[in-house]
N, C-alpha and C positions, 0 to 999 in steps of 0.2 A: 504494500500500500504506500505510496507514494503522501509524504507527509510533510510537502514542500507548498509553502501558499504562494512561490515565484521560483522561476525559473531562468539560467540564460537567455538573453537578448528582451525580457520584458522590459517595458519601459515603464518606469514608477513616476507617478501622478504627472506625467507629461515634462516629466525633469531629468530621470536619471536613467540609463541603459545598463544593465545588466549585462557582465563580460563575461563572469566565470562564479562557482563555487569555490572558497579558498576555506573553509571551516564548518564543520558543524558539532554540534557538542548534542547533552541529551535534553536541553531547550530551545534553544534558535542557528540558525545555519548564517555564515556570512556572504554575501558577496563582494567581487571587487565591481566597480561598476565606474561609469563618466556620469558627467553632467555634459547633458546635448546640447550648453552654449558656452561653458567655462572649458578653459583646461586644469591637465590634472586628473585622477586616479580619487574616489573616496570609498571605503568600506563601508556598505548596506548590511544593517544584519533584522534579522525577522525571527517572530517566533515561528518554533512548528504547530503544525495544526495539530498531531496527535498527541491530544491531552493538556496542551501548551499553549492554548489560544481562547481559553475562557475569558469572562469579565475581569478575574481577580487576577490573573495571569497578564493579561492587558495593563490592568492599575497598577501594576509591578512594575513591569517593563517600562508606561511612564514615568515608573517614580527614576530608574536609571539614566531617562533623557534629564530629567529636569537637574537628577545630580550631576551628570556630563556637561550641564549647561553653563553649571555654575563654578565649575572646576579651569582654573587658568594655567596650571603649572605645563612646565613643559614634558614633565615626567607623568602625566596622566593621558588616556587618551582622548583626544577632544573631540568633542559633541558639537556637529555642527547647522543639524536639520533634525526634523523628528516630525512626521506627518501620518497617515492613512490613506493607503490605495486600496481599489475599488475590484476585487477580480471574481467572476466565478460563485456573483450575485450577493458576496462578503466584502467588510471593510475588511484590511489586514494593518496594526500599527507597524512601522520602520522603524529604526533611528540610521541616521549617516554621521559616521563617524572618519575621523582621518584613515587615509590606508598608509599600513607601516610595514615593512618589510624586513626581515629578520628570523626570530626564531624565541618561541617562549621557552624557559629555562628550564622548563618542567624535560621538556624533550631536548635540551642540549644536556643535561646530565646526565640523562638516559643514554645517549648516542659517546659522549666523552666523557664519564664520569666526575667524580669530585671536581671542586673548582680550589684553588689556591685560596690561601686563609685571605688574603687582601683583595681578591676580586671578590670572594662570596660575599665581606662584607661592605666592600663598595658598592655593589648592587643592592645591598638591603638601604645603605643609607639613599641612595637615592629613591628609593622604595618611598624613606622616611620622608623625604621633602614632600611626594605627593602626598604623602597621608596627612602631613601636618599640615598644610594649607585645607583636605578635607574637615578632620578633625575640628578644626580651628572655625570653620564655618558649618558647624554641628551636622558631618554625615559620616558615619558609619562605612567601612567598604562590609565586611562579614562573612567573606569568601575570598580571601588572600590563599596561595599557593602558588606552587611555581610555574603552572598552565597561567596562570593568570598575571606572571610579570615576563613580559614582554621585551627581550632583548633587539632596540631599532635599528637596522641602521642607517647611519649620519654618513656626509661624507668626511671621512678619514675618522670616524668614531663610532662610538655607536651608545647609545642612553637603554635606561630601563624605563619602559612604559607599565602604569598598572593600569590593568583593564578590567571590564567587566564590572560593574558598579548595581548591576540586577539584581543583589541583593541588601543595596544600601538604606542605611537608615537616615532618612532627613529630618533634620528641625521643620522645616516646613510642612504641614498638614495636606494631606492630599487625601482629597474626595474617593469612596469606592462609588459601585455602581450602585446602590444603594444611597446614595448621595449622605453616609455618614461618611465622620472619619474614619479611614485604613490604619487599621492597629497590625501588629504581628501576633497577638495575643495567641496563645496554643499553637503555632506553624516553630515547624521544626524546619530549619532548611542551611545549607552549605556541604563541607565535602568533608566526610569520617575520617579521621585522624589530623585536622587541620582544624575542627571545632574544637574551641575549650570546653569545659563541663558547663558553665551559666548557658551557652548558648546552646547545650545539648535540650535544656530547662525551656529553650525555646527561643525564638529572635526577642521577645519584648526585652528578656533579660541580660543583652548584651549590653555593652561598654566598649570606651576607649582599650581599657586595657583584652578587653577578645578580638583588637587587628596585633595587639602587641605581641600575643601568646601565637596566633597566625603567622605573624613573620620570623618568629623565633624557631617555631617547625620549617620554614623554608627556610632560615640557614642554617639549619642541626640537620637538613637534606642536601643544602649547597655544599658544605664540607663532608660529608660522609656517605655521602650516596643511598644512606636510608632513614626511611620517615620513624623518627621516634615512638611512635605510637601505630606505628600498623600503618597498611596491613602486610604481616609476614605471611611466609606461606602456608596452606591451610586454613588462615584465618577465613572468619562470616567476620558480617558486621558486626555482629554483638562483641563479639572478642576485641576492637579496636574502641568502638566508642565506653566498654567497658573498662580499658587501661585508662583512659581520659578520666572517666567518671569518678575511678576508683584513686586519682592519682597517683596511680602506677610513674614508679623512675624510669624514665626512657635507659636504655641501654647505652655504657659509657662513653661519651665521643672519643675518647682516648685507645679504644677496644679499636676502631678502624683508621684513623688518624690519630698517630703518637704525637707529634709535630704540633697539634694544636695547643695553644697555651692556653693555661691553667686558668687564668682570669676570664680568656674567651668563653671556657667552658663555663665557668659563674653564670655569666651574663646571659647567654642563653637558656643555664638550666634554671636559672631566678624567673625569664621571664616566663617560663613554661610553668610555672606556678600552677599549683588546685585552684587556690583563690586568688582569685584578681585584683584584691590588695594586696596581693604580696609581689605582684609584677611590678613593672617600672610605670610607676605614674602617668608618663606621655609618653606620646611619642619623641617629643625632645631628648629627656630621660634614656628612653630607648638610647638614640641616637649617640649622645655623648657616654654613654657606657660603652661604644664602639668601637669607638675616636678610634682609640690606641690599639686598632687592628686590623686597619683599615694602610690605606697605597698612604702615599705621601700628601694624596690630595682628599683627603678623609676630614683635616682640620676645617677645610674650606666650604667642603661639604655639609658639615655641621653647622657652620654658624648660617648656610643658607637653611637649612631644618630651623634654626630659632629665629630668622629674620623672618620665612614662611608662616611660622606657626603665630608670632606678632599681629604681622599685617591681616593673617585671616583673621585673627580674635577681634581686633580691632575692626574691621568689615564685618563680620556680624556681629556684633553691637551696634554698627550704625544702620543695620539694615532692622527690614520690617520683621523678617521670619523669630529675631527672639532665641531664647536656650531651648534646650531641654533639659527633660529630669532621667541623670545617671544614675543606673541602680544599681548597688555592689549587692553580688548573692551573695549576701552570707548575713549575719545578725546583728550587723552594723546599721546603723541608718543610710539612707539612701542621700546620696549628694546630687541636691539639686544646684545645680549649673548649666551653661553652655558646655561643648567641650574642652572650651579653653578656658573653663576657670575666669568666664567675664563677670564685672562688678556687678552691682547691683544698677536696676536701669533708674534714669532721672527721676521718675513718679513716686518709684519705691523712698529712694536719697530724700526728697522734699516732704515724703512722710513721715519719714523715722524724725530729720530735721524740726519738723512744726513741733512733733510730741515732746521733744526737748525744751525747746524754746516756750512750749505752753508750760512746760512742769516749771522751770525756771524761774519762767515769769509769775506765776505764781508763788514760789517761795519766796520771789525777792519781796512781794507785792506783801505778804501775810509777815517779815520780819520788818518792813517800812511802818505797820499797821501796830507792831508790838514797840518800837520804839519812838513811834506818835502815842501813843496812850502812855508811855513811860514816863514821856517826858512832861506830859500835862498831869497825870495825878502821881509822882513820884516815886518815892519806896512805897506808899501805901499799893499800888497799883497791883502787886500778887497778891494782897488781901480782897479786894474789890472785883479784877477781875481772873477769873478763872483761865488758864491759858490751853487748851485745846491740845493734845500731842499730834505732833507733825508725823503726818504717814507719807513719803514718797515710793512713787514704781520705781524700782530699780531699772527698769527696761521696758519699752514702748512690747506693745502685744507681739504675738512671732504665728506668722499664718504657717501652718505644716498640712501639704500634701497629703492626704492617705489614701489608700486603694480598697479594695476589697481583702485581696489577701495579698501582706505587706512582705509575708515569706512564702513563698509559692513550692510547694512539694515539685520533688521531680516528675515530669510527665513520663509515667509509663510506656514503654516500647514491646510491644513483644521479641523475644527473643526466635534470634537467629538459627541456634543449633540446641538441643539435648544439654550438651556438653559446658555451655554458658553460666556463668556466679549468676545463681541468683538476688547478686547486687548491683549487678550489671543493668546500666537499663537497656533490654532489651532493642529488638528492630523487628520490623514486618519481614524485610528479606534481602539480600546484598544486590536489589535494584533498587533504581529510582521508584520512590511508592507515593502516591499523593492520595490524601483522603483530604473530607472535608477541612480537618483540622491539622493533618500535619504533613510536610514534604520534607523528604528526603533525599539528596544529593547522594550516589554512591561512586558516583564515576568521578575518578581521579584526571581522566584526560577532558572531562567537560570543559571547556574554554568558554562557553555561554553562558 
């Protein structure tokens, strides 16, 4: 069954001609295509129709154009059209994104193995510049791996691109078909051994720090040639998302590369932490725990990661979209911010402000009061008048968020194999499985 809603030589909504298939994963296929009056080359990519082209599947896929739109680094891939063509009595949604030429790292390790300690982590730090410009303008990637960083190339060089943003999380509210807001609430969705345990709990429950523990599995992959957490051979699903869940220690990176240094290994296996407070707070964090193992141009690179992660915070603060609220799973409270840790906004400053200045002015207002009557009826004046004890608020009111359920149980999986802990949380089965409420990613070479 043919499960393609376009094909070679189509021409999309009277703009773009379709030249070839260059990708498909197990959600949307890419093309490479023109534009019939510019020049230049741009990558069309579409969903598939089997099972991948519902309403919610739709709303998704917008939510990736609208975070591609808003994405400027040079290290991300750029989003530069996103419409609906008309075929075969269906709309179908597009996006057009840059076309880049190269090879994603997921299959240059595959084909050449390990990469040198200085290029693995050169390519994570520029990993970092893009994330931190996302980050910083509150979007989530939530499907990092190394199908999904894209080595370009440039002439005489060559950059990392991170692609795929279809499963990102935006500050900005976005309508389902049902014209409520699009929550992730119960969907399970990314690629087993490359999800942290919160996010196993489901997308509402991610953070900053599940793109951290994501790119820390792509360089404990970049150096060593295997994924810390599965899948080895043998394994189902269950076995893999069960070492995650149960914070199983990945196998030593010093077992297949002696050569790596000691500190490297910290860093990495900190950020692969159970709990996501115990990672590195940002991606800045990330970044400069690096530095020092990284080429010579590693220094350079970092301070463009914290000039990045700056200028976004400060761009969304001045924008309309606002924070959101990050939720650490575990028994901590929940930190409500942007992701960059932005202040509090002017409405809020000029509330807290007044409540001060009224308490204030009142005290001064009720001791002016005591020493006017003091001075007209003298020492008699504690006999005569009674004086009131002074009560002040220590602190103006404090508005706290709460949900329904502010510690959310793990979402039960069924189990893989017989053979499975039953601590493990289970899976339906080592394919992709979509129900009403949950989806699952199992394919490691999905690039969509």
């Amino acid at each position: 069954m043919n499960d393609l809603c376009a094909e070679t030589g189509d021409v999309i909504d009277n703009k773009y001609v379709l030249l070839r298939q260059i990708g498909k994963g197990g959600m949307g296929v890419v093309f490479e295509a023109k534009h019939k009056e510019l020049p230049g080359k741009v990558a069309i990519k579409f969903l598939l129709m089997t099972g991948w082209n519902g309403p919610t599947e739709q709303q998704r896929f917008l939510r990736e154009a609208h975070a591609g739109r808003k994405l400027e680094s040079e290290f991300s891939v750029r989003v530069t059209d996103f419409g609906k063509f008309f075929k075969r009595g269906e709309f179908f949604p597009y996006i057009v994104m840059e076309y880049l030429e190269g090879k994603n790292l997921g299959d240059l390790v595959e084909v050449a193995g390990p990469l040198s300690v200085s290029v693995a982590v050169d390519y994570i730090l520029q990993a970092c510049i893009a994330l931190a410009e996302a980050h910083g303008k509150g979007i989530l990637h939530r499907d990092l791996k190394p199908n999904n960083l894209f080595l370009a190339n440039r002439v005489g060089t060559a950059i990392i691109k991170v692609l795929d943003f279809g499963l990102a999380k935006d500050a900005a509210t976005l309508m389902g078909s049902d014209g409520k807001p699009m929550t992730d609430t119960g969907m399970i969705a990314g690629t087993p051994g490359y999800m942290p345990r919160e996010q196993l709990r489901g997308l509402s429950h991610t953070c900053r720090q599940t793109d951290i523990f994501s790119l820390a599995v792509c360089l404990y992959y970049f150096l060593t040639g295997i994924r810390p957490f599965g899948p080895f051979e043998g394994d189902e699903l269950a076995d893999v998302t069960g070492r995650v869940w149960n914070g199983e220690p990945p196998p030593l990176m010093q077992t297949f590369r002696p050569d790596i240094p000691l500190g490297l290994v910290n860093v990495v296996i900190g950020a692969l932490a159970k709990d996501p407070v115990d990672r590195p707070p940002s991606i800045v964090d990330f970044a400069r725990a690096l530095v020092s193992y990284g080429s010579a141009d590693a220094a350079r690179m970092v301070n463009i990661v914290e000039r990045t992660a700056k200028a976004a915070s400060e761009a969304a603060a001045n924008s309309d979209d606002g924070g959101i609220t990050i939720k650490n799973n575990d028994n901590r409270q929940p930190e409500t911010a942007d992701l960059a840790r932005t202040p509090p906004t002017p409405s809020q400053t000029r509330s807290r402000c007044t409540i001060r200045i009224a308490t204030i002015a009142g005290v001064v207002a009720l001791l002016t009061m005591i020493l006017v009557l003091i001075s007209q009826y003298g020492s008699d004046f504690t006999e005569k008048v009674p004086v009131p004890p002074l009560v002040m608020s220590a602190t103006p009111p404090v508005l706290v968020e709460s949900s329904a359920s502010s510690h959310p149980q793990p979402l039960p999986l069924a189990s893989a194999s017989a053979s499975a802990s039953s601590s493990r949380p289970p899976s339906a089965s080592p394919t992709r499985v979509q129900t009403k409420k949950t989806t699952q990613n199992v394919s490691d070479n999905n690039k969509f």
